[in-house]
C-alpha angles and dihedrals in degrees: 000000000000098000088049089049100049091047087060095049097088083075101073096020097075137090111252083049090055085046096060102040093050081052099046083044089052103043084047085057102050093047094038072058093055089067084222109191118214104261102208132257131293103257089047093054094118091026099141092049112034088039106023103035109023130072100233093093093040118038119097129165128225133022110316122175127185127203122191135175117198110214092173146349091194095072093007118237133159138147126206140186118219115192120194126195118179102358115154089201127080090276107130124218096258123005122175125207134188122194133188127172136162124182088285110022122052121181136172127171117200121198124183127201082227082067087255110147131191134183140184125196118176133171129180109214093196130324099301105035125066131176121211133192125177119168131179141186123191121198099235107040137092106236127008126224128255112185121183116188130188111191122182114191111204125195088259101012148045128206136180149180130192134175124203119213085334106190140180095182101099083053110269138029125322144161125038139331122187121175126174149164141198125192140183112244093175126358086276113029120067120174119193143157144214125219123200122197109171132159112184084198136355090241080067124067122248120267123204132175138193132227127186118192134191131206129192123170120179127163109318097341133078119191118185131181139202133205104185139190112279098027105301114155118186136178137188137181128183127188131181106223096184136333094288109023117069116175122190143187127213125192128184122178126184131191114196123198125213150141097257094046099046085050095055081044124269138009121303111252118217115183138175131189125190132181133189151152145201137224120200113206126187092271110007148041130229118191120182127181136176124185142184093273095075091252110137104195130180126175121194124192120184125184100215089187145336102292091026136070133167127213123201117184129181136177133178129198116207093184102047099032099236144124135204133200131187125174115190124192117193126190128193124190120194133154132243090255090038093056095033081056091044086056091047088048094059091043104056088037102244116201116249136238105263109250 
C-alpha cells in the first residue's frame, strides 16, 4: 500500500499541483473575507413574494377540513384526514397522509379516495447535501412521475440537480435533467443560472434550454429577476413595511412566437402583474392581492384556539364575471408532552427534518 502510495505521489508533489493549490487557497480566502452569505436556492429566487405574499400557494374553493393527530415531534410523526367538497381544483373527497421525520430522514405518504398516490422520501446526507424523491400516480394518467433532487448548500452558493422520470430502459437516456446554481457576488447581490437537458424518446432529438436569475437584497427589500428559456422575462420585488406588514409585485412577461404574429410583425407579448401584501395579528394572518387580470383575491386565516384554525378565501373575477368562496376548518390534536417536547425542541434549535 505504501509502495502504491508513494508511486502516486508524483501527482500532488509537483509544481503545477502546488500552483494550483496555493491559487485555489488564495481565491477560498478572499472570498471567506467577503463575509458572503448563501443566497437560496433557484426555485426559491422570489420566495417571499410568490410563497409568502401572494395567494398561489394559498387559495382553494369550496368547504375543506383537516384533521391531524401528532404522535410525536422527536422523531417526528403525525397522520391526518383531509376531506373536499366542491373544490374546482385536483383536491379528492377524502385523502389520508402519514409523515415521519427525524434531523436526516424526512418521509410522507399521501393516499386519495380518486387512487392518486403520492410519496416523499428525503434524506440529508450531512449539513450541506440533501437528497430529495417524490414520486406520484394519478388514476387516470398514463405514466406517473418519479423526481429525484440533490441539492448542496455552500457558505456563499447553492447548487442543484434533478432528474424527472429519468430511464435507461429504451436503451439509452431519457426524461428530464435540470442542473442550477445560484452564487453570492457581493453580500447582496447573487447571479445564477438553470440548465435543462430533456428527450421524451430516443426516436426524438434532445432539447435543452437555458435560465439566467438575479438577487438583490437590500434592508428590508429584496428585488430578483429571470430571464427564462423561449423568451420568459419575471420580475419580483418584496419589501417589509413594517414588523408585521410585508407587501410584494410580481411581473411575468411572455413573448410568443408564431406564423401569424411575424407575419403581422413581431412576437406576441403576454404579460401579468400582481401585487399583494400581508398583515400578521396577534393570532391570525390576512393576504390580499389584485392583478392585471382584473382578479381581486383575499385569504384569512384565524387561529380560534390552540388545536383549531379557520381559512376563509375569496376571489373575484371582473372580467369573467365570476366569484369564487373556500372555507377551510384545521384540528390538531397533541398531547400535553407532545406539545412540552415541541417547545424544548425550539429552544435548544433542533435541527429539522429536511423537507
Amino acid at each position: 500500500m505504501a509502495d502504491f502510495s508513494s508511486a502516486l505521489s508524483f501527482m500532488t508533489d509537483n509544481s503545477i499541483a502546488a500552483a494550483i493549490k496555493d491559487a485555489y487557497g488564495s481565491f477560498s480566502d478572499r472570498r471567506a473575507a467577503l463575509g458572503l452569505s448563501n443566497p437560496g436556492t433557484v426555485d426559491n429566487i422570489a420566495r417571499e413574494v410568490q410563497k409568502e405574499v401572494l395567494l398561489s400557494n394559498f387559495m382553494f374553493t369550496g368547504l375543506r377540513a383537516d384533521l391531524t393527530k401528532v404522535f410525536g415531534m422527536s422523531p417526528l410523526f403525525r397522520i391526518s384526514h383531509a376531506f373536499a367538497m366542491g373544490s374546482q381544483g385536483n383536491l379528492p373527497p377524502y385523502a389520508f397522509s402519514a409523515m415521519y421525520g427525524t434531523s436526516k430522514v424526512f418521509m410522507q405518504g399521501n393516499f386519495g379516495s380518486d387512487g392518486a398516490l403520492a410519496a416523499v422520501g428525503n434524506y440529508r446526507w450531512n449539513n450541506s447535501l440533501v437528497t430529495k424523491t417524490n414520486t406520484q400516480i394519478m388514476p387516470d394518467a398514463t405514466q406517473g412521475l418519479m423526481q429525484i433532487d440533490n441539492d448542496y448548500t455552500g457558505s456563499d452558493f447553492s447548487a442543484s440537480l434533478k432528474a424527472f422520470n429519468p430511464s435507461l430502459l429504451e436503451g439509452g437516456l431519457t426524461g428530464i435533467f435540470v442542473g442550477s446554481y445560484l452564487q453570492s457576488i457581493t453580500p447582496g447581490l447573487a447571479l445564477g443560472f438553470e440548465a435543462i437537458w430533456q428527450r421524451q424518446a430516443l426516436s426524438s432529438r434532445p432539447e435543452t434550454a437555458l435560465s439566467y436569475f438575479a438577487k438583490y437584497r437590500g434592508t428590508g427589500w429584496t428585488a430578483s429577476a429571470q430571464l427564462q428559456a423561449q423568451g420568459t422575462f419575471a420580475a419580483s420585488y418584496w419589501r417589509k413595511l413594517s414588523e408585521k406588514v410585508e407587501a410584494g409585485v410580481d411581473m411575468n412577461l411572455q413573448f410568443a412566437q408564431n406564423a401569424a404574429t411575424s407575419l403581422m410583425g413581431g412576437p406576441r407579448r403576454d404579460g401579468t402583474t400582481a401585487i399583494g401584501a400581508k398583515y400578521d395579528f396577534r393570532a391570525s394572518t390576512f393576504r390580499a392581492q389584485v392583478d392585471s387580470a382584473g382578479k381581486v383575491s383575499c385569504l384569512l386565516e384565524k387561529r380560534i384556539a390552540q388545536p383549531i384554525s379557520l381559512t376563509f378565501a375569496g376571489e373575484i373575477d371582473h372580467l369573467k364575471q365570476q366569484a369564487k368562496l373556500g372555507l377551510a376548518v384545521s384540528l390538531e390534536i397533541a398531547g400535553e408532552d407532545v406539545m412540552e417536547l415541541q417547545e424544548k425542541a425550539e429552544a435548544q434549535g433542533a435541527i429539522p427534518p429536511p423537507f
